[in-house]
C-alpha positions as CSV (number, residue, x, y, z in Angstrom):
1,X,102.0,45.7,119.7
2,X,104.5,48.2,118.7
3,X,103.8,50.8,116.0
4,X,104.7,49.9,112.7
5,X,107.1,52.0,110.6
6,X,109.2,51.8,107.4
7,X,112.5,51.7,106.7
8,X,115.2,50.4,104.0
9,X,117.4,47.6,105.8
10,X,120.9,46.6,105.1
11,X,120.2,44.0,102.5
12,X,119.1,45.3,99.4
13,X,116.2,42.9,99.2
14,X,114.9,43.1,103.0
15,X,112.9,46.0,104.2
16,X,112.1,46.6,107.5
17,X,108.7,47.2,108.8
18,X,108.7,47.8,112.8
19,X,108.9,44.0,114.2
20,X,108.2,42.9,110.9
21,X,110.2,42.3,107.8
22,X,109.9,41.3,104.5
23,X,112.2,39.6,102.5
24,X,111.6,40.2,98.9
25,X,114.2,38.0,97.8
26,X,112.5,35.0,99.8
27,X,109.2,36.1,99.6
28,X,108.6,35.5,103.6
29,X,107.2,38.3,106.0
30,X,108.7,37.7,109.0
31,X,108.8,38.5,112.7
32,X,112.0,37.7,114.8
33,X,112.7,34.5,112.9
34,X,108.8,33.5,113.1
35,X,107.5,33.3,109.5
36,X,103.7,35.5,109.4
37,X,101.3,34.2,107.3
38,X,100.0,36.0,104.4
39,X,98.1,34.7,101.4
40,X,99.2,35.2,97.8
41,X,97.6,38.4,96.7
42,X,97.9,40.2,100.1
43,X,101.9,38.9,100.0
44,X,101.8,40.3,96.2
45,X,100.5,43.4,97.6
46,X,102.7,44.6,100.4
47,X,105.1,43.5,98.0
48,X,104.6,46.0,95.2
49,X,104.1,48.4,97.9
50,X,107.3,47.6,99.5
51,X,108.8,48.3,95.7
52,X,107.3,51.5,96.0
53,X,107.7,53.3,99.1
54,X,106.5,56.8,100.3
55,X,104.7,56.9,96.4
56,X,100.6,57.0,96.1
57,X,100.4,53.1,94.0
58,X,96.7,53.7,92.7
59,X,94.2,51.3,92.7
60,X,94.4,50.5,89.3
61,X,97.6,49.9,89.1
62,X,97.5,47.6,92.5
63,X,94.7,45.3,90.8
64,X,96.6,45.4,87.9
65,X,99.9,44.2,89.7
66,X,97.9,41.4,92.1
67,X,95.7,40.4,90.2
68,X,96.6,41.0,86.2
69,X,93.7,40.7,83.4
70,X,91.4,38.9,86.1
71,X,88.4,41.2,86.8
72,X,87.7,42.0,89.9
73,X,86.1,44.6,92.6
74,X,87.8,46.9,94.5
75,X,86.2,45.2,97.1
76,X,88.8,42.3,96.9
77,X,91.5,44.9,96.8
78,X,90.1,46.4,100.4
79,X,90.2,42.7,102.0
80,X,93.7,42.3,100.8
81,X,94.6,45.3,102.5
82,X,92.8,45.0,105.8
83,X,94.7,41.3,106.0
84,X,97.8,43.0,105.8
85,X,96.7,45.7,108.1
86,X,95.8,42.6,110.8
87,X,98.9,40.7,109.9
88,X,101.3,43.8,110.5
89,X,99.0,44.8,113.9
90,X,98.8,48.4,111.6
91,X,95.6,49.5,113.2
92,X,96.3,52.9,113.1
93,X,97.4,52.9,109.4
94,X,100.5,54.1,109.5
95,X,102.7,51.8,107.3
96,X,100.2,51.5,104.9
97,X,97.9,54.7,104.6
98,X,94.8,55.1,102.3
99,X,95.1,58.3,100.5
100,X,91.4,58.9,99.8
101,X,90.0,58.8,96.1
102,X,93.5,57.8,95.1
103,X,95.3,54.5,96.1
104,X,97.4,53.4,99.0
105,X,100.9,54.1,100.1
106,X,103.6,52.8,101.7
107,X,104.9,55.6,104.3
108,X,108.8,55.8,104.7
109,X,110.2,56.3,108.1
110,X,110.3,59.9,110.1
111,X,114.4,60.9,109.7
112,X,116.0,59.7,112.8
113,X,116.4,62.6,115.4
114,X,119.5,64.4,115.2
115,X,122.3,62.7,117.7
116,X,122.8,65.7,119.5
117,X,121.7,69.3,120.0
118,X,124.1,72.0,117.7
119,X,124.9,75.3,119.1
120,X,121.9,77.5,116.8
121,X,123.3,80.6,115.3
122,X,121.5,83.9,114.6
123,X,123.8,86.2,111.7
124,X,121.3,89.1,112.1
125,X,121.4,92.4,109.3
126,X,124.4,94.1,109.6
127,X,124.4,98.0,110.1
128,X,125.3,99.8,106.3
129,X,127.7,102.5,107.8
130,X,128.0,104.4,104.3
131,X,126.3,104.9,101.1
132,X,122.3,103.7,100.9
133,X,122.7,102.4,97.8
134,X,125.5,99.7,99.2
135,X,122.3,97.8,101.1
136,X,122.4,94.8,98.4
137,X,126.0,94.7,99.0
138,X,126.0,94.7,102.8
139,X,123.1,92.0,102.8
140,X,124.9,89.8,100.0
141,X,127.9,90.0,102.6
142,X,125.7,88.7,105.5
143,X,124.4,86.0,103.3
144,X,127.7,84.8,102.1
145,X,128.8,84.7,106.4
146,X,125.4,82.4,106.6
147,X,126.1,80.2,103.4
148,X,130.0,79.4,104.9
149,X,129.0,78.7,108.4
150,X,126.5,76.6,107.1
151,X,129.2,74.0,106.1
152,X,130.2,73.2,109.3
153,X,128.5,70.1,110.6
154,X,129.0,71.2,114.0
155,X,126.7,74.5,114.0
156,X,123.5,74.8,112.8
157,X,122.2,78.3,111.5
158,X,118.9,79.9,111.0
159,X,117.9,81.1,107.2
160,X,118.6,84.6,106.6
161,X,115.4,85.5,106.0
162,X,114.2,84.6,109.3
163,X,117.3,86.2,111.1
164,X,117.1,89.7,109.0
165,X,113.5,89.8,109.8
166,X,113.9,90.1,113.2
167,X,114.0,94.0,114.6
168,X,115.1,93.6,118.3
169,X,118.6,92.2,117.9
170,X,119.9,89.5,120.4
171,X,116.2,89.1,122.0
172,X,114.5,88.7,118.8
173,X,117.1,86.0,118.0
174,X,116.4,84.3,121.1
175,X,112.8,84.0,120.0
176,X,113.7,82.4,117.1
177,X,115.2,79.8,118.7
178,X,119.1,81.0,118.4
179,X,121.7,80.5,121.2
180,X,123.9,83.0,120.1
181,X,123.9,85.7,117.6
182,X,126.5,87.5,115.2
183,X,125.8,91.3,114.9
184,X,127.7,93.8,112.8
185,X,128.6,96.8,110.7
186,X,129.9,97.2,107.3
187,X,131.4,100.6,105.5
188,X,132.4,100.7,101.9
189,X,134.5,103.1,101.0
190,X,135.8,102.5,97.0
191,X,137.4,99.2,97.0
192,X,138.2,99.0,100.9
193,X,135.5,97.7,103.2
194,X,135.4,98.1,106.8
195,X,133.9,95.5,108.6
196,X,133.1,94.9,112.7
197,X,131.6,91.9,113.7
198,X,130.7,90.2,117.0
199,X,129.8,87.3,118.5
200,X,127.1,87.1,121.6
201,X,124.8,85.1,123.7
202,X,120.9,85.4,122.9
203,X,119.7,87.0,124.8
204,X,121.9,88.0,127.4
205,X,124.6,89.4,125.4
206,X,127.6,88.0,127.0
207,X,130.4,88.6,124.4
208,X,131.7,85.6,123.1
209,X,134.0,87.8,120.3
210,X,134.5,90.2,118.3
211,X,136.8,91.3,115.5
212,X,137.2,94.5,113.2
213,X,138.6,93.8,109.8
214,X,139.9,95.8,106.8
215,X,139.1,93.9,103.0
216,X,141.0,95.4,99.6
217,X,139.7,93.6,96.8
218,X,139.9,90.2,97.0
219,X,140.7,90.0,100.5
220,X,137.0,90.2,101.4
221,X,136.8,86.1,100.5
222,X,139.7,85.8,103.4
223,X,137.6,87.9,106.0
224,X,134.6,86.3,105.1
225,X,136.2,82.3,105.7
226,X,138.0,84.4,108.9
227,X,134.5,85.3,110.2
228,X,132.9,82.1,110.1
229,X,135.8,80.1,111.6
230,X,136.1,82.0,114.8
231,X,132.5,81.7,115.2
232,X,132.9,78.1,115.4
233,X,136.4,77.5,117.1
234,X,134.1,79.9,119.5
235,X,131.1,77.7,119.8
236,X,132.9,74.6,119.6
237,X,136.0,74.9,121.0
238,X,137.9,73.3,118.1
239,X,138.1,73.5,114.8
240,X,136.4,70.5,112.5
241,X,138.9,70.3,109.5
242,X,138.6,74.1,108.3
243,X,140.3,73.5,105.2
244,X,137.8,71.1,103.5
245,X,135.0,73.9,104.5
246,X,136.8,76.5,102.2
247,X,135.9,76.7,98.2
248,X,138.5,74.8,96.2
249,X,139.6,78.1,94.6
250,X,139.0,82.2,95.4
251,X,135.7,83.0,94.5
252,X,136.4,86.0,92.6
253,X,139.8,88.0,92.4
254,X,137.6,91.4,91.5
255,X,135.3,93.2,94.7
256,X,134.0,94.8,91.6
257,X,132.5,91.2,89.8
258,X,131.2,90.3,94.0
259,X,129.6,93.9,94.2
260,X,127.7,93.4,91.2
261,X,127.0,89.7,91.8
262,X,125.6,90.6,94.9
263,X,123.1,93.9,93.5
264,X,122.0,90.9,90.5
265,X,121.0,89.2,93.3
266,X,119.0,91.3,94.8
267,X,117.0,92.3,91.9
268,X,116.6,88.9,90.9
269,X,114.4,88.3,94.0
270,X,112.0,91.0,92.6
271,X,110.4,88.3,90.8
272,X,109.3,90.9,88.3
273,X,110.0,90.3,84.4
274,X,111.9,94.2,85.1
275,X,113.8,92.5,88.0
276,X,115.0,89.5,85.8
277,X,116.3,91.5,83.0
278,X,118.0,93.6,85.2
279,X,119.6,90.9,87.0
280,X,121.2,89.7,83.9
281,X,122.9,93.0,83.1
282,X,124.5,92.4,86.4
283,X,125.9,89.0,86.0
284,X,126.9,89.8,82.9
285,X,128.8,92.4,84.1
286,X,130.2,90.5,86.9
287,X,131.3,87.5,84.1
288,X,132.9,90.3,82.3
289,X,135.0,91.8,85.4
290,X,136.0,88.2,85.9
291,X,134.9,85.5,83.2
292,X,136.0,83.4,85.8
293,X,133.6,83.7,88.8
294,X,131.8,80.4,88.7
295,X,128.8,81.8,90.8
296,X,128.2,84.7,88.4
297,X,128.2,82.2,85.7
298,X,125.5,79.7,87.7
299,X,123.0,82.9,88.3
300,X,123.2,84.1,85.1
301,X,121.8,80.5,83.7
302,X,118.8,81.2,86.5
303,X,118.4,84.5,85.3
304,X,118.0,82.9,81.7
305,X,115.9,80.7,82.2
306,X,113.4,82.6,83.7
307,X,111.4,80.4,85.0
308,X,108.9,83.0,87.1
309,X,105.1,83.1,85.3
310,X,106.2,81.1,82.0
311,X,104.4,77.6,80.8
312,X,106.7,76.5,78.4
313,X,110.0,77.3,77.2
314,X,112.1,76.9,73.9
315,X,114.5,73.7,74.4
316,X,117.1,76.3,73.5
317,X,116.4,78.4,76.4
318,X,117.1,75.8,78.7
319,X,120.3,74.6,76.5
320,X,121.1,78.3,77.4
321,X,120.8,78.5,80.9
322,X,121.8,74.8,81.5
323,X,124.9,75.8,79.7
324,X,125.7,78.9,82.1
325,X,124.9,76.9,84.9
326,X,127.2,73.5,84.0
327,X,129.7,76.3,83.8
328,X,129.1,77.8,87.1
329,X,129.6,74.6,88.6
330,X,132.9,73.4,86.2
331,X,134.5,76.1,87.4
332,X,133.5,76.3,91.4
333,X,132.8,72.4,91.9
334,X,132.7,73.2,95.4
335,X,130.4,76.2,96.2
336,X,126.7,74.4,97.1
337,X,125.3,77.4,95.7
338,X,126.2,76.7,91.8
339,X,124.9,73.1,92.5
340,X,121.2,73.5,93.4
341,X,120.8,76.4,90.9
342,X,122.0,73.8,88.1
343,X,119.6,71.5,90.0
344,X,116.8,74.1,89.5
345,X,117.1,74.6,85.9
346,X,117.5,70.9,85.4
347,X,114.4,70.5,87.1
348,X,112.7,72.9,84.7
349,X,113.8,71.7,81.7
350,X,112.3,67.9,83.4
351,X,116.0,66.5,83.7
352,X,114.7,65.0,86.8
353,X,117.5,62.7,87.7
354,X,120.3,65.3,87.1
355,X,118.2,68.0,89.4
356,X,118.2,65.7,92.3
357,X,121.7,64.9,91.9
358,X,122.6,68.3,91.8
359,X,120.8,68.9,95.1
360,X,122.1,66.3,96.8
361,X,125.2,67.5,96.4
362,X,124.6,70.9,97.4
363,X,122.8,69.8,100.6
364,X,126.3,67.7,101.2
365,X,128.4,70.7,100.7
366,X,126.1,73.0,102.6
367,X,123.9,70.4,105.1
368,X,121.9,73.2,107.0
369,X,120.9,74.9,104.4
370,X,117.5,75.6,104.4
371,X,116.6,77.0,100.9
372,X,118.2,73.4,99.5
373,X,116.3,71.7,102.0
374,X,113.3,73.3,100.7
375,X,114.2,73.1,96.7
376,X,115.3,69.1,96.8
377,X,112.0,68.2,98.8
378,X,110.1,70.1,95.7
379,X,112.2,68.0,93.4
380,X,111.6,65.0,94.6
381,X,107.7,66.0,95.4
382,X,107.7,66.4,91.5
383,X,109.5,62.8,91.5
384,X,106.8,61.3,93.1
385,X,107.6,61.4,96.2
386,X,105.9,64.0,98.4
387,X,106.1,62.5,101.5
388,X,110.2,62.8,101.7
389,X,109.7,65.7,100.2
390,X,107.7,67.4,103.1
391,X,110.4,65.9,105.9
392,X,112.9,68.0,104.1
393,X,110.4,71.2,103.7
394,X,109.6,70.4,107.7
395,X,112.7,70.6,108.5
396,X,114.2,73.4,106.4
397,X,111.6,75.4,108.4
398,X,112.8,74.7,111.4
399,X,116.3,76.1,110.2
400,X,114.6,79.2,108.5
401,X,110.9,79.9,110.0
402,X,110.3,83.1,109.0
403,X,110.8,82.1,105.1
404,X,110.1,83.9,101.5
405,X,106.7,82.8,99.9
406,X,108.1,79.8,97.7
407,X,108.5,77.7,100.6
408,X,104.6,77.8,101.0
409,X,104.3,77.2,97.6
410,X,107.0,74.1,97.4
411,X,105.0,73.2,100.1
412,X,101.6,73.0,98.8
413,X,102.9,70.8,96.1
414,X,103.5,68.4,98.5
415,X,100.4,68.7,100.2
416,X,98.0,68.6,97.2
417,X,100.4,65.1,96.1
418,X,99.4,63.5,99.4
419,X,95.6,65.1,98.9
420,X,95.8,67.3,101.8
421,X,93.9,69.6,99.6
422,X,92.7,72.3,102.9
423,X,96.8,71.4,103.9
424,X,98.0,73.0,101.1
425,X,95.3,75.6,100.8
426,X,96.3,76.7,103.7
427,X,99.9,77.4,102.4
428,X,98.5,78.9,99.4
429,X,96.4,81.3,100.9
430,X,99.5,82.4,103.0
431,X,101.3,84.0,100.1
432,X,101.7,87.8,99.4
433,X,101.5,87.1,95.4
434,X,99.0,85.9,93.7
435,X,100.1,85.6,90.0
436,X,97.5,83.5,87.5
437,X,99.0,80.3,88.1
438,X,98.9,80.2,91.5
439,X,95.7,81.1,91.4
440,X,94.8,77.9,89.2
441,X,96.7,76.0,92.2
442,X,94.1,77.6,94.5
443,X,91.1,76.9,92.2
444,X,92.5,72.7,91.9
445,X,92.7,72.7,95.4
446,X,89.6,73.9,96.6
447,X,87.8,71.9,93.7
448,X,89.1,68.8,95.0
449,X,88.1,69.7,98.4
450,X,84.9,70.0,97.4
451,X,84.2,74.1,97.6
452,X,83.2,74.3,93.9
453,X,81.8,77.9,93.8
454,X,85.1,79.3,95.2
455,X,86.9,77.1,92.4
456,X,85.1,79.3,89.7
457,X,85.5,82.2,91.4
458,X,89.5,81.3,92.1
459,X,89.5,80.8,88.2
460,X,87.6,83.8,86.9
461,X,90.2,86.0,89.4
462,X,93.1,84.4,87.3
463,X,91.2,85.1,83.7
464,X,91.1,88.3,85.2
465,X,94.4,89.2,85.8
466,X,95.3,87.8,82.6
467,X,92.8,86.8,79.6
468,X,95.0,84.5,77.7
469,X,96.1,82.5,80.4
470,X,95.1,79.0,80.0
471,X,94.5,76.8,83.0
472,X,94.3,73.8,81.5
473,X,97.3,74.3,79.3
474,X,99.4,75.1,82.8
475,X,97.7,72.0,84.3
476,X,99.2,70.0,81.4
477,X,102.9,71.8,80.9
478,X,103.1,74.3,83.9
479,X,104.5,71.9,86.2
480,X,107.6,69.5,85.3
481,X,105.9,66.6,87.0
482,X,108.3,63.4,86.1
483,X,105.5,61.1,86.1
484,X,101.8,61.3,84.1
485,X,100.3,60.5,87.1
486,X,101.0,63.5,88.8
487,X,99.8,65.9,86.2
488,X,96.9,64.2,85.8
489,X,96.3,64.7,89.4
490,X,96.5,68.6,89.0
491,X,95.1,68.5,85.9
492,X,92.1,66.7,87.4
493,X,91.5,69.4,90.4
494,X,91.8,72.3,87.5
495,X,89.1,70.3,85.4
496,X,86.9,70.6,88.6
497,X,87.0,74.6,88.8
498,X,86.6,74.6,85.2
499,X,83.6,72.4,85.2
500,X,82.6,74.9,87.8
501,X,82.1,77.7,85.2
């Protein structure tokens, strides 16, 4: 019998489960035209499932839906699900999975494969040709190359991370996966930048092209649109409708607002209250060189709300930075970038519905992006729904394998929602940093997976590092969870280490 799996069909009331599928408007389970029989409160069951895909539906709530103010065991809850397992031939448990010590759930289906195999692109470092100090801006430069070819459905191309990790040029590309690479060299000089750039295959090194440009002011927005379309017209042979693939308006008219854009950037990924503060000077600055710049405006609102190592913040914080950031993205609808960090701070200040959105769209604008990939699969692992979530985070790190630390972290989320407490352990224990509430995510985790003494040591590491932290207040307001559920789930594994001591 074939393998069961999930998917959402046509009709808005018919899902689709392998051979099978359920009507809901009917009430029939079905297989061809062949009605399957199902008694009441197994029918009930797969029903409220059904309602509920790719979500943990706990037992409690399952005997409350099935079976209402009549007492009964779990027991009858088990039968109920083993006759839906034999109706659905779901030996293997893969439409209807048992998360253990908390419910059932209905899995979605595995995203269809991609209909055919992109070119993969590798923008490696560029060479700084002048002053040391012009690194952020030479990086930011790379980036922004990355971010535009990204647009175009017809390339896919790896996270920068990954790409300006990798020290032996065209052959390290190759190992990660790239068919071709873009190498380069950028020199500064005032308000005139010199750029080279080439195109190669990886890792033979057969030029495909290469260009030298010259960028005063704003120009460097024309280069940088110039760069990214030859690359394709070179990988593709034609041109997918360039026009809709540029922003709607200039970025910036001022190299000066870009350059410091770019170094606020950079010292916002130092992750360090120092770093954060300095970051804002920058955009600032940047806002007033061009009040303007939308993407300035969208950083600065990150930058505000500071979201690294705080619990809880004032309402008018996050009025703050949702302001700077609704700005960001009034006035540059189309750059991705000003849409996920609006769908960040959203997502902080629990606007759960408007953070998706805000995702979403970015990952439209921008669908290879891997860092949106990653952010919209926390989101929605903070909706409630992990298991979508960690297609997306699975797939973004494909795109980007080498990534920064706060994929693993996104990641463990989702693996502690599912109860793949070593899973996300694992992830965890993988990170460079270990702030206090991190460490609490440790101590949950290894609590619910039953190693108790490391729990209390986890714990007494974080009191260590700071005294009047409070694990049980982060458990409770240190994640924006949309739904009590979920909190209760963490706060449950940080009760465990805490029991522990």
């Amino acid at each position: 019998m074939a393998k069961p799996s999930f998917m959402v069909g046509h009709a808005p009331h018919t899902v689709a489960l392998g051979d099978y599928c359920l009507d809901l408007a009917s009430g029939l389970l079905r297989r061809g035209q062949e009605p399957v029989r199902l008694r009441a409160k197994p029918y009930r069951l797969l029903e409220h499932l059904a309602r509920n895909p790719g979500r943990i539906v706990t037992k409690s709530e399952l005997m409350t839906a099935v079976w209402g103010d009549v007492f009964v065991t779990e027991d009858s809850l088990t039968q109920a699900i083993k006759e839906i397992r034999k109706a659905l031939g779901d030996d293997t448990q893969q439409t209807i999975r048992t998360i253990s010590g908390r419910g059932y759930m209905l899995v979605p289906a595995t995203p269809a494969p991609e209909p055919r195999q992109l070119p993969i692109v590798a923008v490696l470092r560029f060479q700084n040709a002048g002053d040391r100090t012009d690194e952020p801006l030479v990086d930011g430069f790379v980036e922004d190359i990355i971010v535009r070819l990204a647009r175009f459905r017809s390339v896919m191309v790896l996270g920068h991370t990954s790409t300006f990790s990798v020290q032996s040029g065209l052959a390290g590309a190759a190992q990660l996966g790239a068919d071709f690479a873009v190498e380069g060299s950028l020199r500064r000089t005032g308000e005139r930048l010199d750029i080279s750039v080439s195109l190669a295959t990886a890792p033979a090194g057969v030029l495909a092209w290469n260009e030298r440009y010259v960028a005063d002011g704003s120009d460097v927005f024309a280069v940088l649109d110039d760069i990214s379309e030859q690359i394709v017209n070179r990988l593709v042979k034609r041109l997918e409708d360039a026009g809709t693939h540029r922003a709607a308006a200039k970025p910036t008219d001022s190299l000066v607002a870009y350059e410091l854009l770019l170094r606020g950037i950079s010292r916002l990924r130092g992750y360090q209250p120092e770093d954060n503060e300095a970051a804002r000077e920058y955009f600032e600055a940047a806002i007033d060189k061009d009040p303007a710049y939308g993407l300035a405006h969208g950083y600065l609102g990150l930058a505000v709300a500071h979201l690294v190592g705080d619990i809880v913040l004032s309402p008018e914080v996050f009025d703050q930075a949702i302001s700077h950031g609704a700005r960001g993205v009034a006035l540059a609808p189309e750059e991705p970038r000003c849409h996920r960090i609006l769908g960040v701070i959203r997502l902080f200040a629990s606007q759960h519905s408007g953070a998706e959105g805000h995702m979403r769209r970015a990952l439209d604008l921008n669908p290879h992006d891997a860092d949106t990939m990653t952010q919209l699969g926390y989101v929605l692992t903070l909706r409630g729904r992990p298991l979508e979530g960690l297609a997306l985070m699975e797939k973004a790190e494909k795109i980007n394998p080498i990534h920064p630390d706060w994929y693993d972290c996104n990641r463990s989320m989702a693996l502690y929602g599912i109860s793949d407490y070593a899973g996300a352990l694992v992830r965890l224990e993988r990170m460079t940093s270990q702030p206090p509430w991190q460490l609490a995510h440790v101590a949950a985790c290894q609590a619910q997976d039953g190693k108790v003494e490391q729990a209390r040591q986890t714990l007494s590491r974080a009191l260590a590092i700071a005294p009047d932290f409070s694990p049980a207040l982060y458990a409770r307001h240190g994640v924006p969870y949309e739904h009590a559920r979920d909190t209760d789930h963490l706060a449950e594994g940080i009760a465990k280490a805490l029991d522990a001591n």
